[in-house]
Backbone as JSON Lines, residues from 0, in Angstrom:
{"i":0,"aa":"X","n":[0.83,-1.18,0.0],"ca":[0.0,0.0,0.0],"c":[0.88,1.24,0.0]}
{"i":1,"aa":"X","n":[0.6,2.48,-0.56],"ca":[1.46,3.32,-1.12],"c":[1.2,4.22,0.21]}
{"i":2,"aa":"X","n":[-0.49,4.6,0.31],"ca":[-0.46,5.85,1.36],"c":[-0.93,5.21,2.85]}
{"i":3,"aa":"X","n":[-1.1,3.9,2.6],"ca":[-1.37,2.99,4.53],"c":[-0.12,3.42,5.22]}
{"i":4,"aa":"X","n":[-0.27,3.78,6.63],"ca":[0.37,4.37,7.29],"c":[1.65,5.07,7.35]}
{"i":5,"aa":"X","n":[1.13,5.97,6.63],"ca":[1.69,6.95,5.83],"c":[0.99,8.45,5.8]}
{"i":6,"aa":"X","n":[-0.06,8.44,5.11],"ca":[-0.8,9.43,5.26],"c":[-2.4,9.27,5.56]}
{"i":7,"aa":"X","n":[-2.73,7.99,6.23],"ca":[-3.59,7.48,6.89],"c":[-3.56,6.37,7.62]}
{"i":8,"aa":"X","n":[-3.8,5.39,8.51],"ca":[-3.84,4.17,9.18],"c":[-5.58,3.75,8.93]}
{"i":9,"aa":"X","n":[-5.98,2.84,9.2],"ca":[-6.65,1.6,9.13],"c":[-6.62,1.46,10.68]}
{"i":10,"aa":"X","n":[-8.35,1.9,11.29],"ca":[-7.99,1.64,12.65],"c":[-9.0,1.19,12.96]}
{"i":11,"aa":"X","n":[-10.27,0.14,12.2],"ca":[-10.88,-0.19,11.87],"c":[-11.98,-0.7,10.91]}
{"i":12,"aa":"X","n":[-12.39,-2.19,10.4],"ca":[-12.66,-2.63,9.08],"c":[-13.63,-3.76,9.53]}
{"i":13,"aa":"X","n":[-14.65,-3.46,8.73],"ca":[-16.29,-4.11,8.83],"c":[-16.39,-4.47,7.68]}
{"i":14,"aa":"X","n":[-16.9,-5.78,7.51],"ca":[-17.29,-6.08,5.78],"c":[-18.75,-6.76,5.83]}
{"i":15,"aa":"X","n":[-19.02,-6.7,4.64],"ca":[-20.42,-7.91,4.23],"c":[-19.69,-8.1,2.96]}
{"i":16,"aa":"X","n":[-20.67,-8.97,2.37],"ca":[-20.72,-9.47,1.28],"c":[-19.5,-8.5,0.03]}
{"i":17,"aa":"X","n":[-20.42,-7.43,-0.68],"ca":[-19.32,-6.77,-1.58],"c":[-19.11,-5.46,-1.14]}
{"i":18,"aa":"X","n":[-19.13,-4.95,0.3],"ca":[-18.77,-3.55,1.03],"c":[-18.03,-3.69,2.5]}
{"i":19,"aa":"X","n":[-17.34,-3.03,2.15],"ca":[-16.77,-2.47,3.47],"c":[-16.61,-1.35,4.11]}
{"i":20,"aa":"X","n":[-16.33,-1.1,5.03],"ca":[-16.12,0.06,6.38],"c":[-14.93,0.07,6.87]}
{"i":21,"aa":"X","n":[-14.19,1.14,6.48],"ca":[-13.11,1.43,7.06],"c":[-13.1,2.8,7.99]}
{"i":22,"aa":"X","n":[-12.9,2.92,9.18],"ca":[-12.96,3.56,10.09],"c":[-11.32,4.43,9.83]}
{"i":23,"aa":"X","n":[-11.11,5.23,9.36],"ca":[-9.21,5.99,9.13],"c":[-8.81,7.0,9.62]}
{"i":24,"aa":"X","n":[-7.81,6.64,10.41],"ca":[-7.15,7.93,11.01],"c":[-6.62,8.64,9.92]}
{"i":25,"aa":"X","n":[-6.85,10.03,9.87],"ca":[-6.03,10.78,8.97],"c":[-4.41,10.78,9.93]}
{"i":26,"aa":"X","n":[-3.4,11.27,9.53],"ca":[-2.47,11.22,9.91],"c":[-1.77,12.36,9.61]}
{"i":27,"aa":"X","n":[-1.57,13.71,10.8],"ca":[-1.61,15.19,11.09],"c":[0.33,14.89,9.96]}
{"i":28,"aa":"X","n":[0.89,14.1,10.82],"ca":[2.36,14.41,10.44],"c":[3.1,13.94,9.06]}
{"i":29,"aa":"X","n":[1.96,13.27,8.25],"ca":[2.57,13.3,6.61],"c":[3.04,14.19,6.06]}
{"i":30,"aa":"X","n":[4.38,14.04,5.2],"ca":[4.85,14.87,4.61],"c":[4.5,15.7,3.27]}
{"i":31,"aa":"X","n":[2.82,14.86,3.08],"ca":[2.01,15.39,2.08],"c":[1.62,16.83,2.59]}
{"i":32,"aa":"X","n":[1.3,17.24,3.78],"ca":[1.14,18.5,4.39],"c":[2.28,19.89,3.94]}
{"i":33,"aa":"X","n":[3.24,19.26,4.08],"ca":[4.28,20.37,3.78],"c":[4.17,21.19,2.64]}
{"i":34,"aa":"X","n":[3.46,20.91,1.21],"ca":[3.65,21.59,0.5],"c":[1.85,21.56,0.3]}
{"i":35,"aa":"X","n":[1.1,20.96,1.05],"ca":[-0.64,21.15,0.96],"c":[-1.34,21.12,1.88]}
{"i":36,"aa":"X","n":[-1.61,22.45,2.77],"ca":[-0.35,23.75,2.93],"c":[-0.19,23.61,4.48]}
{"i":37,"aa":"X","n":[1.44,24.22,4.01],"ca":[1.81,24.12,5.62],"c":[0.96,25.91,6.43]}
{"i":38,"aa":"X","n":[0.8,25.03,7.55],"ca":[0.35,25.71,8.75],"c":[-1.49,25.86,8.41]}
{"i":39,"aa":"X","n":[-2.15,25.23,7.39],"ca":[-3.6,25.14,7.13],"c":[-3.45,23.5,6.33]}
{"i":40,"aa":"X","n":[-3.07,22.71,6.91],"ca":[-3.41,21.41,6.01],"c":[-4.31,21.4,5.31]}
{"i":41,"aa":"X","n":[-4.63,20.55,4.26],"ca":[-5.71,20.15,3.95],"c":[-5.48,18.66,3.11]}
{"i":42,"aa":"X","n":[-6.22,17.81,3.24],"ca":[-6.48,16.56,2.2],"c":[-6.27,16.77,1.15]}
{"i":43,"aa":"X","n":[-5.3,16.19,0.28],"ca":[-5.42,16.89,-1.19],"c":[-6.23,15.62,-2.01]}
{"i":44,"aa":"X","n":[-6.77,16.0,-2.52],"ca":[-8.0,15.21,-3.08],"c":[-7.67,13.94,-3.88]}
{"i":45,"aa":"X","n":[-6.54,13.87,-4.58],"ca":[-5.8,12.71,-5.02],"c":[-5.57,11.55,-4.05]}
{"i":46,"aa":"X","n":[-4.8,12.14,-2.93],"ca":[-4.84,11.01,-2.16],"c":[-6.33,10.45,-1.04]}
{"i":47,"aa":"X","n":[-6.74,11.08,-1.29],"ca":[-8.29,10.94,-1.05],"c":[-8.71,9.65,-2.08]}
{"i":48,"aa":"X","n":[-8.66,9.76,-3.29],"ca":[-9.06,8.81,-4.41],"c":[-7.84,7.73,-4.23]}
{"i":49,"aa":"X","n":[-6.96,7.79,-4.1],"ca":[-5.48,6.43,-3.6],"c":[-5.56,5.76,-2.06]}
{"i":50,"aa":"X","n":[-6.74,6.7,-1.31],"ca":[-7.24,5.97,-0.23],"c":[-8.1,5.23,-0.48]}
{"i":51,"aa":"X","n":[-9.08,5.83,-1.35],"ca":[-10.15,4.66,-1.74],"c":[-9.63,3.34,-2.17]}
{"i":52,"aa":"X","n":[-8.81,3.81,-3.3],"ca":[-8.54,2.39,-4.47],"c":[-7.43,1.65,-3.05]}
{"i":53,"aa":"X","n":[-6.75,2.06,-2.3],"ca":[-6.3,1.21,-1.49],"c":[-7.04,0.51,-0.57]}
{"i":54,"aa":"X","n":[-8.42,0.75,0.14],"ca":[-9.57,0.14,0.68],"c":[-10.44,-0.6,-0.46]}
{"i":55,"aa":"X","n":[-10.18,-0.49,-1.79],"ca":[-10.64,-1.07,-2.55],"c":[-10.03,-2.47,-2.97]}
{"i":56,"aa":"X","n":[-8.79,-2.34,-2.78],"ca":[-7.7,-3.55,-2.53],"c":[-7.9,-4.34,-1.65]}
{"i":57,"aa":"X","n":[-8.13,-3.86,-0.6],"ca":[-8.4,-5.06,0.53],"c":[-9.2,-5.55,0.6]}
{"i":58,"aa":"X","n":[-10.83,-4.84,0.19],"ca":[-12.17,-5.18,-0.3],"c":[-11.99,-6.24,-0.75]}
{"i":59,"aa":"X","n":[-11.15,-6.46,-2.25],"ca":[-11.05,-7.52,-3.31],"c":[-10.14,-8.41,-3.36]}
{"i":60,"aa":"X","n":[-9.03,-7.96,-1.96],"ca":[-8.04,-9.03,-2.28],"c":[-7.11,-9.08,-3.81]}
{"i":61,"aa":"X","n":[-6.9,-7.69,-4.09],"ca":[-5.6,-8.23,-4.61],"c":[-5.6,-6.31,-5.29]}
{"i":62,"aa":"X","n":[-4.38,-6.25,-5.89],"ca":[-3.99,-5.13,-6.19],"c":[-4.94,-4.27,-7.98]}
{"i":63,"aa":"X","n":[-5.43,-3.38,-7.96],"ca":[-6.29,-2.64,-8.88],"c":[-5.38,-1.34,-9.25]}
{"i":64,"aa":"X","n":[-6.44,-1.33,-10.61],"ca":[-5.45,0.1,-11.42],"c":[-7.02,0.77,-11.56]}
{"i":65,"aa":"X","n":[-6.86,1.8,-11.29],"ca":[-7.57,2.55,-11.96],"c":[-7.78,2.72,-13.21]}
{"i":66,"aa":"X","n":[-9.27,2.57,-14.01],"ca":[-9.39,2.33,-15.5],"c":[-9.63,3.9,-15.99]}
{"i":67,"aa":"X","n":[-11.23,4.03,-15.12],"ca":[-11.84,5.09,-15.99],"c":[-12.53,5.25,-14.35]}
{"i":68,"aa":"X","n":[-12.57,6.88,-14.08],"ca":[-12.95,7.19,-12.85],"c":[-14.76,8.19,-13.63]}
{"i":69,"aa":"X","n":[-15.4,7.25,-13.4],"ca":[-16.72,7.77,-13.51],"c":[-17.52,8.91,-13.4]}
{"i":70,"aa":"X","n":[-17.08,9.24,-11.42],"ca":[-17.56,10.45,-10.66],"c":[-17.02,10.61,-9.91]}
{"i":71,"aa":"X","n":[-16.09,11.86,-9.81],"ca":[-15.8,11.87,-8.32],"c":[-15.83,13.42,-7.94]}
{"i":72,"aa":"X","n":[-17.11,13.28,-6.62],"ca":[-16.79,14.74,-6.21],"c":[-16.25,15.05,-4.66]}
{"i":73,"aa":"X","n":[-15.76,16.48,-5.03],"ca":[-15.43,16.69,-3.66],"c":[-16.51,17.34,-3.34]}
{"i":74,"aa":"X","n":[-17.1,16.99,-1.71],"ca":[-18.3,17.5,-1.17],"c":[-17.71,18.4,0.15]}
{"i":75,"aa":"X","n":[-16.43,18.48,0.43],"ca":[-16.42,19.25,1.29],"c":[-14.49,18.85,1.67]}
{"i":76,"aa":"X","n":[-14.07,19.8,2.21],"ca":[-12.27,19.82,2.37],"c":[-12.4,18.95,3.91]}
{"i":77,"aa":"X","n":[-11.14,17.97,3.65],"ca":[-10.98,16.93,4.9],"c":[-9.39,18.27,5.36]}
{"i":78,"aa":"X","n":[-9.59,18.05,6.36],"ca":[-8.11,18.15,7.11],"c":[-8.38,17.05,8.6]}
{"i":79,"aa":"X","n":[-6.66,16.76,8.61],"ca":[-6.96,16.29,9.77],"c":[-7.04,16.89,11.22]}
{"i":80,"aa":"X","n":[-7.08,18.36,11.06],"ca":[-7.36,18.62,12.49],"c":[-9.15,18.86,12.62]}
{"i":81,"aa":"X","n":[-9.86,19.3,11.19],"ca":[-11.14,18.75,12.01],"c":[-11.44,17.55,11.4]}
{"i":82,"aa":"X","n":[-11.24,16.81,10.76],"ca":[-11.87,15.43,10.82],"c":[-10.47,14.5,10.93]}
{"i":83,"aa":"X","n":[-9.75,13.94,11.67],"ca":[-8.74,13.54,12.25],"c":[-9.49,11.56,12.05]}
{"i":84,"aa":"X","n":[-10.59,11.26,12.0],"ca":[-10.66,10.34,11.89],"c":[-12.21,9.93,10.96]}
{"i":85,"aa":"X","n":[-12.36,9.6,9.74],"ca":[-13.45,9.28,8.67],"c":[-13.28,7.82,8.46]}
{"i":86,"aa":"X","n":[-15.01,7.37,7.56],"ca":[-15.24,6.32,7.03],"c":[-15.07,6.33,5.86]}
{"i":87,"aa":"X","n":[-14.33,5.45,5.44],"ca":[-14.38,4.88,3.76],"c":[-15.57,4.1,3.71]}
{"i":88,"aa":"X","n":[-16.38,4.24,3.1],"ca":[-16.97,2.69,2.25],"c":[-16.95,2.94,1.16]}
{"i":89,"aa":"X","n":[-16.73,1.31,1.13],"ca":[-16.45,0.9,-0.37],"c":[-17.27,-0.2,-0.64]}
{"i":90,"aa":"X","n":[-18.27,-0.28,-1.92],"ca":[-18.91,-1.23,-2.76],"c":[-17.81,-1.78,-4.03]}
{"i":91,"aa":"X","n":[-17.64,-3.07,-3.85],"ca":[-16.78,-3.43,-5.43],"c":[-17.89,-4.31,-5.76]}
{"i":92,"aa":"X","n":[-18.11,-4.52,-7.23],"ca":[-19.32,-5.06,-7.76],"c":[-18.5,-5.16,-9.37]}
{"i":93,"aa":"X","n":[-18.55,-6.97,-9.32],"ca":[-17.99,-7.4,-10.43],"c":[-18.09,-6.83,-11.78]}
{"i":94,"aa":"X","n":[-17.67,-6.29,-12.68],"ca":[-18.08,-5.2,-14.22],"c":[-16.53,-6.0,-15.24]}
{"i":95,"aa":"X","n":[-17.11,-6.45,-15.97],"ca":[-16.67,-6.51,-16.99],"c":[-14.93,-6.76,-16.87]}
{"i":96,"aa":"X","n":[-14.73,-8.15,-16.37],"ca":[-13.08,-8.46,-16.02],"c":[-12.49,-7.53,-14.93]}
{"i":97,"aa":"X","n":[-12.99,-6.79,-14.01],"ca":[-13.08,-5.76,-13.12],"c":[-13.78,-5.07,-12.48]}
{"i":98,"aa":"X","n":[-14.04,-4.51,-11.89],"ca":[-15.01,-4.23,-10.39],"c":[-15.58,-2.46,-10.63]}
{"i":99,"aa":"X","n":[-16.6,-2.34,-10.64],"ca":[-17.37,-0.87,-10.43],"c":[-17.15,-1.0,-8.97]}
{"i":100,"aa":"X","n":[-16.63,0.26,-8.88],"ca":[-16.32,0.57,-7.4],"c":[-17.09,1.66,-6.92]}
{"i":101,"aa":"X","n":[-17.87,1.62,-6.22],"ca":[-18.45,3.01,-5.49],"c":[-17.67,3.03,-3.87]}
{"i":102,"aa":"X","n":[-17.87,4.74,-3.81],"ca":[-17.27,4.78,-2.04],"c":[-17.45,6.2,-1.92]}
{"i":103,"aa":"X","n":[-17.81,6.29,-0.77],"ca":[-17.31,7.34,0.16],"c":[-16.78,7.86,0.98]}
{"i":104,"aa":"X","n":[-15.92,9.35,1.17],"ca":[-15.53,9.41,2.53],"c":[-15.95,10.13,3.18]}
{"i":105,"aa":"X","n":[-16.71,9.83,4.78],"ca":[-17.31,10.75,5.46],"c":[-16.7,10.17,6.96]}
{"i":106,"aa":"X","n":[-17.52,11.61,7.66],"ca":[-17.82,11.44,8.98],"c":[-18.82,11.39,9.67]}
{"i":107,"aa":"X","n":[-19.04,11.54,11.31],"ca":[-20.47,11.56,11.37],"c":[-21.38,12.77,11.0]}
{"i":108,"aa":"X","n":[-20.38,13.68,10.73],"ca":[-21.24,15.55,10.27],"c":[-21.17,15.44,8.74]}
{"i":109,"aa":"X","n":[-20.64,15.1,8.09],"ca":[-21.02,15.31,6.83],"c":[-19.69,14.39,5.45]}
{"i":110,"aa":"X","n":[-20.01,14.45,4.54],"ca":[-19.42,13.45,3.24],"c":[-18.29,14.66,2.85]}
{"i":111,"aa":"X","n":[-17.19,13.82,2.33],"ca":[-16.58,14.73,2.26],"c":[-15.64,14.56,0.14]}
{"i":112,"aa":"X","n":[-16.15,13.31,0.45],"ca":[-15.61,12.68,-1.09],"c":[-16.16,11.59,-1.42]}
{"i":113,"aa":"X","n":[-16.97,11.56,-2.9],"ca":[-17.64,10.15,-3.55],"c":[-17.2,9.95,-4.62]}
{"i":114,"aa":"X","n":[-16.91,9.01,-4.7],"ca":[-16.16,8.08,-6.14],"c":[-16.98,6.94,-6.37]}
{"i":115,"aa":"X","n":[-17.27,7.03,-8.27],"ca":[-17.65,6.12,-8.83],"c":[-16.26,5.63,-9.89]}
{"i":116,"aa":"X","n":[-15.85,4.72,-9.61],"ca":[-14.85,4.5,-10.67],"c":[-14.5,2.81,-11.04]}
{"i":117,"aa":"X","n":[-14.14,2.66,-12.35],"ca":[-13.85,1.05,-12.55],"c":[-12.42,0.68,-12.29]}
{"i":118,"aa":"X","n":[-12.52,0.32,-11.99],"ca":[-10.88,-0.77,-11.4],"c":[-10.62,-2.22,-12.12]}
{"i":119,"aa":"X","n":[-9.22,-2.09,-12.34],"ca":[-9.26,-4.08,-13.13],"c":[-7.69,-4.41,-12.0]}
{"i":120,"aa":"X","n":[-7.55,-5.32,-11.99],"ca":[-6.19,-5.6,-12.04],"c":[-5.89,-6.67,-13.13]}
């Protein structure tokens, strides 16, 4: 995993059938901060989408590329000093030699990023 504890941890994971729940610490002291921006962090929205497809990995058990990213919006700026800890979910749903992936990331006040995108490995 590129950004697992790194610029987030895994500090809890719920599954059913084709979804999961990941409970994620953001992580204040990544060096992704330094240049986005220092002394006002913020989530930069890329790794927001490389958090998903990495909860999307574990979902499916095995490593995914991003094909064609469907939808993805930002619904609101993560930092980790006010949201210090969000849910991923993730739906993978078999498509065509590869998985339609839906997910979001929220907290309990509000969504902060949704992705529709296809994944193959």
């Amino acid at each position: 995993m590129f950004l697992e504890n790194r610029f987030y941890k895994i500090t809890k994971e719920e599954r059913a059938e084709n979804e999961a729940l990941f409970t994620v610490s953001i992580l204040p002291d990544c060096n992704v901060y330094d240049g986005h921006f220092p002394g006002n962090p913020v989530c930069p929205g890329v790794c927001n989408i490389q958090t998903i497809k990495e909860c999307a990995e574990r979902l499916v058990g095995q490593p995914l590329t991003i094909t064609t990213i469907k939808q993805c919006r930002l619904t609101a700026v993560a930092t980790p000093q006010v949201c210090p800890e969000v849910t991923v979910t993730v739906n993978a749903t078999e498509n065509e030699g590869g998985y339609l992936i839906t997910a979001i990331i929220s907290d309990e006040k509000q969504g902060y990023m949704s992705l529709k995108a296809i994944m193959k490995n």
